[in-house]
Biopython code that builds the backbone (N, CA, C, O; Angstrom):
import numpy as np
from Bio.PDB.StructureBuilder import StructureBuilder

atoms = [
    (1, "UNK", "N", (35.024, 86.306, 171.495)),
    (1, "UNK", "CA", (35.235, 86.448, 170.083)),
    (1, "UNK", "C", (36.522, 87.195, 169.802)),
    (1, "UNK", "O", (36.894, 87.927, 170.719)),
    (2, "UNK", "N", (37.301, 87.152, 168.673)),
    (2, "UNK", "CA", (38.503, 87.590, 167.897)),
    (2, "UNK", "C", (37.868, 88.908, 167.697)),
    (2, "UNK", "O", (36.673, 89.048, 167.439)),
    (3, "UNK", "N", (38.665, 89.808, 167.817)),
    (3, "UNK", "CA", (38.947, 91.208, 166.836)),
    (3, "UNK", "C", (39.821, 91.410, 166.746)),
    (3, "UNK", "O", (40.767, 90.843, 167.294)),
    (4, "UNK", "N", (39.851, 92.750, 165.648)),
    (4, "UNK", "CA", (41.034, 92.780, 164.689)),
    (4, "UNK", "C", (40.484, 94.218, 164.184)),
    (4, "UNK", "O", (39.274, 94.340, 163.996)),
    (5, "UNK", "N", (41.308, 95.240, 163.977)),
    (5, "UNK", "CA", (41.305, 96.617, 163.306)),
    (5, "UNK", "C", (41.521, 96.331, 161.984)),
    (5, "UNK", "O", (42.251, 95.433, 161.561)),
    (6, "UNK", "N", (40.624, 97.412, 161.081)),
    (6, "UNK", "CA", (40.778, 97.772, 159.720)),
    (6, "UNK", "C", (40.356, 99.001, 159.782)),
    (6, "UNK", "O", (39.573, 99.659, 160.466)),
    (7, "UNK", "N", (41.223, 99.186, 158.707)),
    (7, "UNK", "CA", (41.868, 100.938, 158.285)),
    (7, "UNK", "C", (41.541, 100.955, 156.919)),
    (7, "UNK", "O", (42.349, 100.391, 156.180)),
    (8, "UNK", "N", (40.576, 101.453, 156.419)),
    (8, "UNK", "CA", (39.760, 102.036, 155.124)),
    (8, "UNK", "C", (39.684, 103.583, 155.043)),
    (8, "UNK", "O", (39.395, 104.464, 155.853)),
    (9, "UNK", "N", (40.119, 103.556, 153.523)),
    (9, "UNK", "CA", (39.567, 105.001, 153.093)),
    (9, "UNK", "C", (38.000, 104.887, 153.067)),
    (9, "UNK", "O", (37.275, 103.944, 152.748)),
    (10, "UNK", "N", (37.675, 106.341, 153.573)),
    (10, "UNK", "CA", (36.420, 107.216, 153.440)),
    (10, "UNK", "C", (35.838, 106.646, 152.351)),
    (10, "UNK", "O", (36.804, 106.363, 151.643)),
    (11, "UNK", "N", (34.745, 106.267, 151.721)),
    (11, "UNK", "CA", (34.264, 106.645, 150.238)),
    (11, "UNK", "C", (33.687, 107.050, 150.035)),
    (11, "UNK", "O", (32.808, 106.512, 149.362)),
    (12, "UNK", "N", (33.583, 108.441, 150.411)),
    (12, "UNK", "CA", (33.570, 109.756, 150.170)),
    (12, "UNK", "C", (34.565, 110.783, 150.636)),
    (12, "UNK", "O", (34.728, 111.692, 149.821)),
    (13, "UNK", "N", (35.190, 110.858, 151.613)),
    (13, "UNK", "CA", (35.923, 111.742, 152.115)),
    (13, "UNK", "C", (37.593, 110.951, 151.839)),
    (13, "UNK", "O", (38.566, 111.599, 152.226)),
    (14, "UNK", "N", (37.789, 109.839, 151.303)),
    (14, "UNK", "CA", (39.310, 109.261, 151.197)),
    (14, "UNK", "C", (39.982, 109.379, 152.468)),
    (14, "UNK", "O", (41.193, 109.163, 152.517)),
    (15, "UNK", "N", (39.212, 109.756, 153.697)),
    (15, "UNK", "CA", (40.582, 109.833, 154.956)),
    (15, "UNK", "C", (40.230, 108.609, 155.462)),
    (15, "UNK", "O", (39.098, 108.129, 155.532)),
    (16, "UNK", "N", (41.430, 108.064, 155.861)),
    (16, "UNK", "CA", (41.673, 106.367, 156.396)),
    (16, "UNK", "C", (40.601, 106.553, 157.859)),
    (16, "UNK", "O", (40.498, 107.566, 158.550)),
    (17, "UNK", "N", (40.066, 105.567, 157.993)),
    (17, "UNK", "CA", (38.988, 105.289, 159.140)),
    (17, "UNK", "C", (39.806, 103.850, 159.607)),
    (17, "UNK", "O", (40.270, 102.987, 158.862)),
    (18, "UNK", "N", (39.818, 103.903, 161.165)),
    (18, "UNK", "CA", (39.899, 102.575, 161.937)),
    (18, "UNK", "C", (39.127, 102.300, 162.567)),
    (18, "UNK", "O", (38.700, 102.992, 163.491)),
    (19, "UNK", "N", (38.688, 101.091, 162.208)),
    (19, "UNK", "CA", (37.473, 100.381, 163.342)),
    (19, "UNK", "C", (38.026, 99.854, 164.000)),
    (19, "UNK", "O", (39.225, 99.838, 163.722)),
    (20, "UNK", "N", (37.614, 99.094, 165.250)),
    (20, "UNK", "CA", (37.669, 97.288, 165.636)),
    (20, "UNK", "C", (36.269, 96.804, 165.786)),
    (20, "UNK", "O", (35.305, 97.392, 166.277)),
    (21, "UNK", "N", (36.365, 95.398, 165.167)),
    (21, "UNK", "CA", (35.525, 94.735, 165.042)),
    (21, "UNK", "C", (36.051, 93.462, 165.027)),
    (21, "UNK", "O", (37.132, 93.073, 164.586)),
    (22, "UNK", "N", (34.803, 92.624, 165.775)),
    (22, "UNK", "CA", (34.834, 91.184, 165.754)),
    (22, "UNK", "C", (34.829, 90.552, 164.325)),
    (22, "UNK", "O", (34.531, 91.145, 163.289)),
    (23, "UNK", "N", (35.200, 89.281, 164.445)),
    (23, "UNK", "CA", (35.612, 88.891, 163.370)),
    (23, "UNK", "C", (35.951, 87.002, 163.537)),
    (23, "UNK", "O", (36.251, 86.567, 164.649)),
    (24, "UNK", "N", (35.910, 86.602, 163.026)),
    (24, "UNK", "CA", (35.296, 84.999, 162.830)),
    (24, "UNK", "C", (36.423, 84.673, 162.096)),
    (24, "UNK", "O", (36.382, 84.999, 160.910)),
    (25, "UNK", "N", (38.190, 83.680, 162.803)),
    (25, "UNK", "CA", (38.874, 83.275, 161.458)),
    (25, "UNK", "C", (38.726, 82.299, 160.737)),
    (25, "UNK", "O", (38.460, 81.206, 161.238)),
    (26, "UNK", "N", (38.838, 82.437, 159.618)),
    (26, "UNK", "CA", (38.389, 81.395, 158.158)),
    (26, "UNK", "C", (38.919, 81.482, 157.087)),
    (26, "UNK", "O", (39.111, 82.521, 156.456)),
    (27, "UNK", "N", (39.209, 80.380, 156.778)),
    (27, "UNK", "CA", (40.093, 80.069, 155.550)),
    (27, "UNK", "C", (41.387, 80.826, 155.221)),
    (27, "UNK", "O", (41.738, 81.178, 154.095)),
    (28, "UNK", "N", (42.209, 81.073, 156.668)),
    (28, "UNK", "CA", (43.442, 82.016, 156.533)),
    (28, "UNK", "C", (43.281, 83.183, 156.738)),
    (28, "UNK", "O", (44.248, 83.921, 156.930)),
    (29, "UNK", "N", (41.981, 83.640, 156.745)),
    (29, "UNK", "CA", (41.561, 85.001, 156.837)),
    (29, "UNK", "C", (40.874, 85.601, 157.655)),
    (29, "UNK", "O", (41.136, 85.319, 158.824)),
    (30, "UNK", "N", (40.022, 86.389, 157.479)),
    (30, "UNK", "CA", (38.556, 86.787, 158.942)),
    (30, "UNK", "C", (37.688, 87.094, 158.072)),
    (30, "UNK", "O", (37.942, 87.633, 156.994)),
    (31, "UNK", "N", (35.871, 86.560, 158.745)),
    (31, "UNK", "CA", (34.856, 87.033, 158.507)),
    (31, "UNK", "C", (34.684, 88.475, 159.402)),
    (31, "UNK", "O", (35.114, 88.737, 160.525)),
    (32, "UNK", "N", (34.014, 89.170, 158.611)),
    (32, "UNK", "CA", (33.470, 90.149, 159.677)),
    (32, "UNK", "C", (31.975, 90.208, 159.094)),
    (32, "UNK", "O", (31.580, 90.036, 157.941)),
    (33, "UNK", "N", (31.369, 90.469, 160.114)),
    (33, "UNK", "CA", (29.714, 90.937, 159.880)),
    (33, "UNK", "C", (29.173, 92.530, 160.252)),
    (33, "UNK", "O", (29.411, 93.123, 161.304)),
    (34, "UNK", "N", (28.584, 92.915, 159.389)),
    (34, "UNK", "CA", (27.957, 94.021, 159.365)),
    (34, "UNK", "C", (26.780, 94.525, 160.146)),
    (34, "UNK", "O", (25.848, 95.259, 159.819)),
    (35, "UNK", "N", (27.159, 93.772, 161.555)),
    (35, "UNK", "CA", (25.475, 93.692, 162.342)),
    (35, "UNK", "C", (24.907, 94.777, 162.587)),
    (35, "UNK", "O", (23.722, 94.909, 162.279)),
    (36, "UNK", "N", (25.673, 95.892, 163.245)),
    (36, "UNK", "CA", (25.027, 97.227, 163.664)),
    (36, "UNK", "C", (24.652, 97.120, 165.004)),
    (36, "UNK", "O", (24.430, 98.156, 165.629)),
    (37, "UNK", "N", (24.511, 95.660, 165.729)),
    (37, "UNK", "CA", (23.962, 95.141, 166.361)),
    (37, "UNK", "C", (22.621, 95.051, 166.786)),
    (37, "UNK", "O", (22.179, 95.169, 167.929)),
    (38, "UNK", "N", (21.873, 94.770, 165.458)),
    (38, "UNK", "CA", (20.618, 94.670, 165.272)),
    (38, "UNK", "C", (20.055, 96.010, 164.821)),
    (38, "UNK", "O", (18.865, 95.893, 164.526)),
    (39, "UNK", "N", (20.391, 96.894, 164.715)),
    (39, "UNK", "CA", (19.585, 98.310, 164.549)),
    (39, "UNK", "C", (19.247, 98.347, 162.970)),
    (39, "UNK", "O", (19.574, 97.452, 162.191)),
    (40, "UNK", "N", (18.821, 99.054, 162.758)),
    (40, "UNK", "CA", (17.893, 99.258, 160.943)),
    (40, "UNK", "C", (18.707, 99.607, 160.370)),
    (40, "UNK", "O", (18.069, 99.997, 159.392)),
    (41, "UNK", "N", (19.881, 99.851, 160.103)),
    (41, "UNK", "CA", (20.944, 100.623, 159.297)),
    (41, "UNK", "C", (21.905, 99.432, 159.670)),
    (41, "UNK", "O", (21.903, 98.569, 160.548)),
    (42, "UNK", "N", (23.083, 99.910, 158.157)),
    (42, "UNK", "CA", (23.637, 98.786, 158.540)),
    (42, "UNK", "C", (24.960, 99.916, 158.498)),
    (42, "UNK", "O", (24.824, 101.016, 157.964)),
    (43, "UNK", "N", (26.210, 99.490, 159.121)),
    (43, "UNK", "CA", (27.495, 100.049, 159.546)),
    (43, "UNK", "C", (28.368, 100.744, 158.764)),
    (43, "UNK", "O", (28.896, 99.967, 157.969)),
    (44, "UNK", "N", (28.783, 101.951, 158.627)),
    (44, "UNK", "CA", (28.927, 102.860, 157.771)),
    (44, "UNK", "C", (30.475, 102.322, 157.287)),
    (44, "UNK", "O", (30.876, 102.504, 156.138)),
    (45, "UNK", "N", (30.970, 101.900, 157.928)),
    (45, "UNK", "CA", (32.365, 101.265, 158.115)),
    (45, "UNK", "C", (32.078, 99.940, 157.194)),
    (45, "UNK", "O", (33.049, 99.271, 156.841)),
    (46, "UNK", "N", (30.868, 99.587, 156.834)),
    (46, "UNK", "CA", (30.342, 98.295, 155.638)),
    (46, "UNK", "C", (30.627, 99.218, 154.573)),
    (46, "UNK", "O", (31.803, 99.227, 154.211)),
    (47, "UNK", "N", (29.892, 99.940, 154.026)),
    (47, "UNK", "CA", (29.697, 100.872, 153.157)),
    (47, "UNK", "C", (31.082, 100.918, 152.532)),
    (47, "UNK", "O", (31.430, 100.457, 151.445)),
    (48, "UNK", "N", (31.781, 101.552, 153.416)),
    (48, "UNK", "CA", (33.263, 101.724, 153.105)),
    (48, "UNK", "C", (33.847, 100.876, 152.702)),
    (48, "UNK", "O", (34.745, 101.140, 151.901)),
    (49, "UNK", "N", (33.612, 99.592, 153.052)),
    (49, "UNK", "CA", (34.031, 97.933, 152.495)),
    (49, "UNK", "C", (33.557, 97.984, 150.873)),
    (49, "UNK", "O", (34.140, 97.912, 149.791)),
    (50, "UNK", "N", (32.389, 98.123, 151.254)),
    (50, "UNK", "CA", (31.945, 97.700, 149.639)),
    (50, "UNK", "C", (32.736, 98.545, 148.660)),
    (50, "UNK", "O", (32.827, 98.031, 147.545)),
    (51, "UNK", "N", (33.398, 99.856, 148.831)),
    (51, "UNK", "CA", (33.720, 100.768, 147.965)),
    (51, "UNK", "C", (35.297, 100.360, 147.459)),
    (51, "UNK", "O", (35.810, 101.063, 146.589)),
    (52, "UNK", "N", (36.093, 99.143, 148.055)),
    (52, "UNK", "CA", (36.898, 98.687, 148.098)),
    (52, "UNK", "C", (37.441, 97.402, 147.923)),
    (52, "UNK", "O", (36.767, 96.417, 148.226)),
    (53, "UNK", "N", (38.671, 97.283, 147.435)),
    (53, "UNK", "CA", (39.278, 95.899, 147.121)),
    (53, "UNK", "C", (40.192, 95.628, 148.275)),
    (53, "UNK", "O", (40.134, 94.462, 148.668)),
    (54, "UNK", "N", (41.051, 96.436, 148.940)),
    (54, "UNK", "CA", (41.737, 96.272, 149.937)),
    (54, "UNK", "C", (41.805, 96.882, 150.525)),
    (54, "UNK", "O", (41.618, 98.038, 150.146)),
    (55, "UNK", "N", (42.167, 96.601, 152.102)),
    (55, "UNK", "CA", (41.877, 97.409, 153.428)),
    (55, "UNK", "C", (43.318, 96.563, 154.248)),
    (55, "UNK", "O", (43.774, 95.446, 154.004)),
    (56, "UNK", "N", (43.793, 97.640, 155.325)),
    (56, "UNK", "CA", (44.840, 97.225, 156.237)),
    (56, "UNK", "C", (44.197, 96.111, 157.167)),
    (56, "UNK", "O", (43.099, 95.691, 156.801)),
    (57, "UNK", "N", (44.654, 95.670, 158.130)),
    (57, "UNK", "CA", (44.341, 94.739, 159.038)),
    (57, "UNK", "C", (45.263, 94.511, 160.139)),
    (57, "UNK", "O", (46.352, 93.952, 160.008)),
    (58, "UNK", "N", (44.706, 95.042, 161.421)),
    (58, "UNK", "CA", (45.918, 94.899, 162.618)),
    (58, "UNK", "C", (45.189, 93.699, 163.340)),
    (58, "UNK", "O", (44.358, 93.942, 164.215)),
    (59, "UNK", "N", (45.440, 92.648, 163.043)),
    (59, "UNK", "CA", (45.081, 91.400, 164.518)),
    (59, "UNK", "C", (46.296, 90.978, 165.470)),
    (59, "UNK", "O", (47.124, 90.116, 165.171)),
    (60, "UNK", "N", (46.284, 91.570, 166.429)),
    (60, "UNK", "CA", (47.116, 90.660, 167.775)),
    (60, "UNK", "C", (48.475, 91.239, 167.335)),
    (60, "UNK", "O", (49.588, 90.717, 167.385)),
    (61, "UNK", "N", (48.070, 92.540, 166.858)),
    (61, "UNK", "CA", (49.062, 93.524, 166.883)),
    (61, "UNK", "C", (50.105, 93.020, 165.635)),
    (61, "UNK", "O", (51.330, 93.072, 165.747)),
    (62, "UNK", "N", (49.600, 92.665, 164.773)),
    (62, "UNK", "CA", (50.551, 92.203, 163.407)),
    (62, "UNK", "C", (49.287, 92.925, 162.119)),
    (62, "UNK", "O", (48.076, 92.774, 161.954)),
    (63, "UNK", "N", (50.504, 93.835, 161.325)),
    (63, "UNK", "CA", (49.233, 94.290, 160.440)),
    (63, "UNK", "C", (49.755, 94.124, 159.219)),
    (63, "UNK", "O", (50.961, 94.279, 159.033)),
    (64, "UNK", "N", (48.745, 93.724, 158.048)),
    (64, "UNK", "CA", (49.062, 93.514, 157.052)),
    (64, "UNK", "C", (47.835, 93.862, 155.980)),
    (64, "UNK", "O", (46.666, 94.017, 156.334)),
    (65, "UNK", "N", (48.228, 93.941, 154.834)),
    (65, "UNK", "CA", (47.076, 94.392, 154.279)),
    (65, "UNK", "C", (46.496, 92.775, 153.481)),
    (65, "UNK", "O", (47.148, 91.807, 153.090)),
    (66, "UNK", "N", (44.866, 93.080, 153.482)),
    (66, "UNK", "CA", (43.908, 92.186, 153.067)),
    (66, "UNK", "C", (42.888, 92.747, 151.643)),
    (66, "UNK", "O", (42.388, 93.792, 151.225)),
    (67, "UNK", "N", (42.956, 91.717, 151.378)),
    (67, "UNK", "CA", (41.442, 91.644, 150.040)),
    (67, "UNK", "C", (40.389, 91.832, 150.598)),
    (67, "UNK", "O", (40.184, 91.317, 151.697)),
    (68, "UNK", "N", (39.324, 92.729, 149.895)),
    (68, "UNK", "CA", (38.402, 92.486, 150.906)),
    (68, "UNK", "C", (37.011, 91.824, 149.290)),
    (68, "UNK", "O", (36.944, 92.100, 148.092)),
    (69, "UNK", "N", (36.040, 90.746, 150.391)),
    (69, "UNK", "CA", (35.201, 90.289, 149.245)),
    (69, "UNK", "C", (33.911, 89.932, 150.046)),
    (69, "UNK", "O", (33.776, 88.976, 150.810)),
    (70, "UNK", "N", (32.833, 91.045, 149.672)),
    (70, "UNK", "CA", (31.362, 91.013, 150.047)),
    (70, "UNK", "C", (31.142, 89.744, 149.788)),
    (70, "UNK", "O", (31.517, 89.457, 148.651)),
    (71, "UNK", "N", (30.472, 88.448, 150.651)),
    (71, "UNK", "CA", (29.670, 87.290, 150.632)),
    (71, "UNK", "C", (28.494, 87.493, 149.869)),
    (71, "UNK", "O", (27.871, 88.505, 150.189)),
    (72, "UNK", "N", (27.952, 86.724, 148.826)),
    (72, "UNK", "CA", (26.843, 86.330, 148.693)),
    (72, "UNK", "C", (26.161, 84.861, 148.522)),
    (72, "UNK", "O", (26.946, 83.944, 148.765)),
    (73, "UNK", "N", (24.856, 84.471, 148.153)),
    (73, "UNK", "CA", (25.060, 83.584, 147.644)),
    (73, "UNK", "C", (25.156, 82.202, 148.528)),
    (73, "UNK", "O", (24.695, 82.289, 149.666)),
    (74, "UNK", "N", (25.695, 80.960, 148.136)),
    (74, "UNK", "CA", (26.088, 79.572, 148.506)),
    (74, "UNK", "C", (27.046, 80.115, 149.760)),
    (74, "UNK", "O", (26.931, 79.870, 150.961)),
    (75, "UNK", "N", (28.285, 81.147, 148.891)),
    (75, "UNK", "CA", (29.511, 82.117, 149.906)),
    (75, "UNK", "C", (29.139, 82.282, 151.570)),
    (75, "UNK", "O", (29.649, 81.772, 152.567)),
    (76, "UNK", "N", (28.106, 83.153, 151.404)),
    (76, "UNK", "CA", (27.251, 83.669, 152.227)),
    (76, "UNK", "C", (26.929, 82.776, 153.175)),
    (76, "UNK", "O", (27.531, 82.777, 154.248)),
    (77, "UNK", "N", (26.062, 82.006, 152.938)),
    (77, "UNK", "CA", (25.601, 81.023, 153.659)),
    (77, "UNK", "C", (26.573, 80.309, 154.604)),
    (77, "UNK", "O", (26.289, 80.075, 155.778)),
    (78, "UNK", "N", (27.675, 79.992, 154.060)),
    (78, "UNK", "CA", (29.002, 78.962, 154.925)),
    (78, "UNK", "C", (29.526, 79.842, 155.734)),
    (78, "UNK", "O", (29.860, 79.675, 156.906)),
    (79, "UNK", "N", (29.627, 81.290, 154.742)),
    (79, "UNK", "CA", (30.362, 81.954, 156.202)),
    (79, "UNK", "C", (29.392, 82.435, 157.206)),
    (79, "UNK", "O", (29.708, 82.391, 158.395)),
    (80, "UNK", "N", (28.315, 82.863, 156.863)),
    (80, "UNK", "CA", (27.367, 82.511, 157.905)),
    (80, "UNK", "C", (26.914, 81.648, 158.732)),
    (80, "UNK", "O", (26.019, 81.978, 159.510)),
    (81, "UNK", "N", (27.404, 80.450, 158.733)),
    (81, "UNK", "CA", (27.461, 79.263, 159.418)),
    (81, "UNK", "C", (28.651, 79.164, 160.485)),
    (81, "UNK", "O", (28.563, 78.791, 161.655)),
    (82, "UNK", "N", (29.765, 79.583, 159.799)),
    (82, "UNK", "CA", (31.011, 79.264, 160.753)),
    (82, "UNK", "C", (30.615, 81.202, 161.776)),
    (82, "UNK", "O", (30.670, 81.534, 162.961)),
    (83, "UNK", "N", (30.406, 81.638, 161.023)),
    (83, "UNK", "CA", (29.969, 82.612, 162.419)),
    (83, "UNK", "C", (28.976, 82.634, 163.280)),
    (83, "UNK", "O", (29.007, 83.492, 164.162)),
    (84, "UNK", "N", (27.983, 81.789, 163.224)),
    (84, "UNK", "CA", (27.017, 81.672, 164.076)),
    (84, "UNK", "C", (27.453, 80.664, 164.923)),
    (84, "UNK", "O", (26.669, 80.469, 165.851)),
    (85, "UNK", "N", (28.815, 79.689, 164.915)),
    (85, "UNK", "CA", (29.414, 78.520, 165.323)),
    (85, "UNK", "C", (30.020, 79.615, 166.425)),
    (85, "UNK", "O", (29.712, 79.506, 167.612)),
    (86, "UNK", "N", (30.838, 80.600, 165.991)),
    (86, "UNK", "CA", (31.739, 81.022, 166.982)),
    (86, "UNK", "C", (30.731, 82.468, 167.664)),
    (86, "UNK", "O", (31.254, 83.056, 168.611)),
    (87, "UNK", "N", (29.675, 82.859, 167.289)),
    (87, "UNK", "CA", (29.374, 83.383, 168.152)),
    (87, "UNK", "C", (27.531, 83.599, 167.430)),
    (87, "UNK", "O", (27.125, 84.287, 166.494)),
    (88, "UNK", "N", (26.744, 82.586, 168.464)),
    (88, "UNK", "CA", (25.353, 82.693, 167.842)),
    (88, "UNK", "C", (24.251, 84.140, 167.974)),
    (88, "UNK", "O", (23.281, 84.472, 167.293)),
    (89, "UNK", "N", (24.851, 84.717, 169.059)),
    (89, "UNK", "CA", (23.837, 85.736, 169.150)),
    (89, "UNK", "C", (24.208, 86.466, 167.960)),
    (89, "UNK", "O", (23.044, 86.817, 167.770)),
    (90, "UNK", "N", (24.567, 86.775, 167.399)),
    (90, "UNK", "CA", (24.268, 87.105, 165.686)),
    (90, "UNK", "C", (22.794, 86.553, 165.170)),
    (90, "UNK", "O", (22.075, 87.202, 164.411)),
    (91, "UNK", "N", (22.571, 85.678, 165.529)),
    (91, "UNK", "CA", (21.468, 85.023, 164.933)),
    (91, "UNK", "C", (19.671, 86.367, 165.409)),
    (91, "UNK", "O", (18.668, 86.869, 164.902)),
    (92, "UNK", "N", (20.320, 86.278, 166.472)),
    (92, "UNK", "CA", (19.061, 87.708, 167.214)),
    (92, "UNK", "C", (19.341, 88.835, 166.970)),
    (92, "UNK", "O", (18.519, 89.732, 166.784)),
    (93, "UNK", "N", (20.486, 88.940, 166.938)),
    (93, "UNK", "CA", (20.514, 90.362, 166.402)),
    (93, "UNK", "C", (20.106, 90.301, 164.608)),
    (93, "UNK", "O", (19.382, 91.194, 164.169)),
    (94, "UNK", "N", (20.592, 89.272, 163.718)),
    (94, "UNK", "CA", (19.730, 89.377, 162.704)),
    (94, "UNK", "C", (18.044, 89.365, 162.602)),
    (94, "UNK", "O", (17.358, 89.922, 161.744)),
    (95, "UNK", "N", (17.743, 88.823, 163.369)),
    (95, "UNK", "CA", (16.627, 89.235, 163.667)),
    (95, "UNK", "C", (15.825, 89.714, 163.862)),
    (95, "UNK", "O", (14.713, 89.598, 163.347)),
    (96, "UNK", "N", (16.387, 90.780, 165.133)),
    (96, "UNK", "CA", (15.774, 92.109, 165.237)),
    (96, "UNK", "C", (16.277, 93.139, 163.876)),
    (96, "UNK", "O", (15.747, 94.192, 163.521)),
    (97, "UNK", "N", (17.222, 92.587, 163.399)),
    (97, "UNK", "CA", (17.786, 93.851, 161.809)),
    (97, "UNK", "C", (16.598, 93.761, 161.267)),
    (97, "UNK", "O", (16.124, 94.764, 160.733)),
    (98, "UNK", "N", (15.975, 92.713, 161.288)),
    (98, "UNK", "CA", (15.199, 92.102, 159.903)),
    (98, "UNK", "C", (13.908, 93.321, 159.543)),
    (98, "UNK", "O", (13.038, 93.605, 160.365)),
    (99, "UNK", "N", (14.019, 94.033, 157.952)),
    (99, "UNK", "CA", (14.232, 92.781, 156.693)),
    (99, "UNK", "C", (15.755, 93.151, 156.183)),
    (99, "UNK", "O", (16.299, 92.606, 155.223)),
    (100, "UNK", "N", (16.342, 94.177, 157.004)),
    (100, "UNK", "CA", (18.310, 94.248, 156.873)),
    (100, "UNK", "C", (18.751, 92.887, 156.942)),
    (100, "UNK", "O", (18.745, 92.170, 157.943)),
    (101, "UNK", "N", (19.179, 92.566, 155.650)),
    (101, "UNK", "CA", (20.485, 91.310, 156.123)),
    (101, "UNK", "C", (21.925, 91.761, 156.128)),
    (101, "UNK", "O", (22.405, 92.336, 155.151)),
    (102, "UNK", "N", (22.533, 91.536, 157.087)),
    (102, "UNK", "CA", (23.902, 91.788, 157.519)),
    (102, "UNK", "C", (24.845, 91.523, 155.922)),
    (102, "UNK", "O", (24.707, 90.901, 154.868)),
    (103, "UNK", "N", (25.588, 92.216, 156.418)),
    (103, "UNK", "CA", (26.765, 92.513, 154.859)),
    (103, "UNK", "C", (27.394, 91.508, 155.555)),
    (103, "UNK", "O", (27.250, 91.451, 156.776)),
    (104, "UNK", "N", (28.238, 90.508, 154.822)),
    (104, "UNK", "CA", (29.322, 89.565, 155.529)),
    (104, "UNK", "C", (30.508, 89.761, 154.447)),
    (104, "UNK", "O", (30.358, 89.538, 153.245)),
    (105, "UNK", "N", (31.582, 90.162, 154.980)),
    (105, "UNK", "CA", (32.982, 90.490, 154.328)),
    (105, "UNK", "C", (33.915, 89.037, 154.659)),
    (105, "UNK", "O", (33.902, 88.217, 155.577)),
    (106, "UNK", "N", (34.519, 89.161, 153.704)),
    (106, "UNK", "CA", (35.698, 87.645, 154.185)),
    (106, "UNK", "C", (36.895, 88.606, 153.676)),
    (106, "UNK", "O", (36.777, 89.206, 152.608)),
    (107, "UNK", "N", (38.177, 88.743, 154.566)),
    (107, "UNK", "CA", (39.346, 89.494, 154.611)),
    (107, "UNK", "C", (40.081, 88.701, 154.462)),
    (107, "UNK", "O", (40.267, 87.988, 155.448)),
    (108, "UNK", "N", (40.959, 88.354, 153.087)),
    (108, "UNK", "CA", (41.834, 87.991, 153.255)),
    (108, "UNK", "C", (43.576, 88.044, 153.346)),
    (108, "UNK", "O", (44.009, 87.934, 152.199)),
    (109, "UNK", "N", (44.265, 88.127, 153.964)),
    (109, "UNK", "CA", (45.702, 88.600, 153.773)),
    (109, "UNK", "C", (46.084, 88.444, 152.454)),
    (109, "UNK", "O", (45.607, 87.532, 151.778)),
    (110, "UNK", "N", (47.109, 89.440, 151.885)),
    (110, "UNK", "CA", (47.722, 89.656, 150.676)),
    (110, "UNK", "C", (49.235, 88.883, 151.500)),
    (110, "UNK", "O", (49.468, 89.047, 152.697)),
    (111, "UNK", "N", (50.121, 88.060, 150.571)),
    (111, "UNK", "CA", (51.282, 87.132, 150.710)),
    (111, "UNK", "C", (51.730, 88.253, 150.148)),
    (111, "UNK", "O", (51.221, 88.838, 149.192)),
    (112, "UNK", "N", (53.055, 88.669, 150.978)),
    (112, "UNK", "CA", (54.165, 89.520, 150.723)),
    (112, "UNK", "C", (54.995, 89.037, 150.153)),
    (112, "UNK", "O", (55.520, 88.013, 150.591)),
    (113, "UNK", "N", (55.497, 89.763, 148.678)),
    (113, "UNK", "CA", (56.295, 89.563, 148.123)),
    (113, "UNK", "C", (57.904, 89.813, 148.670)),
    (113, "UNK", "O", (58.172, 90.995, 148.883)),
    (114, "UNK", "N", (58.894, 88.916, 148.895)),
    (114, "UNK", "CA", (60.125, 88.644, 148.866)),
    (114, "UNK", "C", (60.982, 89.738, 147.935)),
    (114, "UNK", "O", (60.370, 89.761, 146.868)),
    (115, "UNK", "N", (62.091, 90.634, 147.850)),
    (115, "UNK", "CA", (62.444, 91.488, 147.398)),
    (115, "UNK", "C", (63.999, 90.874, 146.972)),
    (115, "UNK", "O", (64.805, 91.593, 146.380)),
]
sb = StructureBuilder()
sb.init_structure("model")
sb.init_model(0)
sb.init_chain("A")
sb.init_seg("    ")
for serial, (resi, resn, name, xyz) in enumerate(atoms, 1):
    if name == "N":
        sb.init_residue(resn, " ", resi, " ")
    sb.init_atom(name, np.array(xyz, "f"), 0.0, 1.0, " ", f" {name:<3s}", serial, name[0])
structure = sb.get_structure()
């Protein structure tokens, strides 16, 4: 599987946090999932997503900043599909989450404006 770092403020504390996490590319952009990897809680580094519109993004060592937009819905479902395509054990680890359903984020790059 793909990973890729994101760099979010705290939302609560505002200090920038870096993860890496796997990540599923789609539609120009990356899915990421909130698995925890199956455990009852879901990833504090989600949390921090939701509190936000944009977050940095380092993949394959090129970083740029992205939109970020919680899945729900019809949404949900497709990108949940193309990630269970590129990597199914998601499917067990939702499972064992359960009745947690995974947060699914879709990141997309912001087009740099020309100066």
């Amino acid at each position: 599987m793909a990973s890729l770092r994101v760099t979010v403020a705290g939302r609560l504390t505002g200090i920038p946090r870096t993860t890496t996490l796997s990540c599923t590319p789609y539609r120009g952009g990356f899915l990421v999932v909130g698995s925890n990897w199956g455990r009852p809680q879901h990833p504090a580094w989600s949390a921090n997503l939701l509190a936000v519109s944009e977050v940095s993004v380092d993949h394959n060592g090129r970083a740029s900043a992205a939109t970020v937009r919680a899945l729900t819905g019809a949404d949900r479902e497709h990108a949940w599909s193309a990630i269970l395509r590129e990597w199914p054990n998601y499917r067990i680890a939702q499972e064992i989450a359960y009745p947690r359903v995974f947060r699914i984020f879709e990141l997309t790059p912001v087009a740099s404006v020309a100066s």
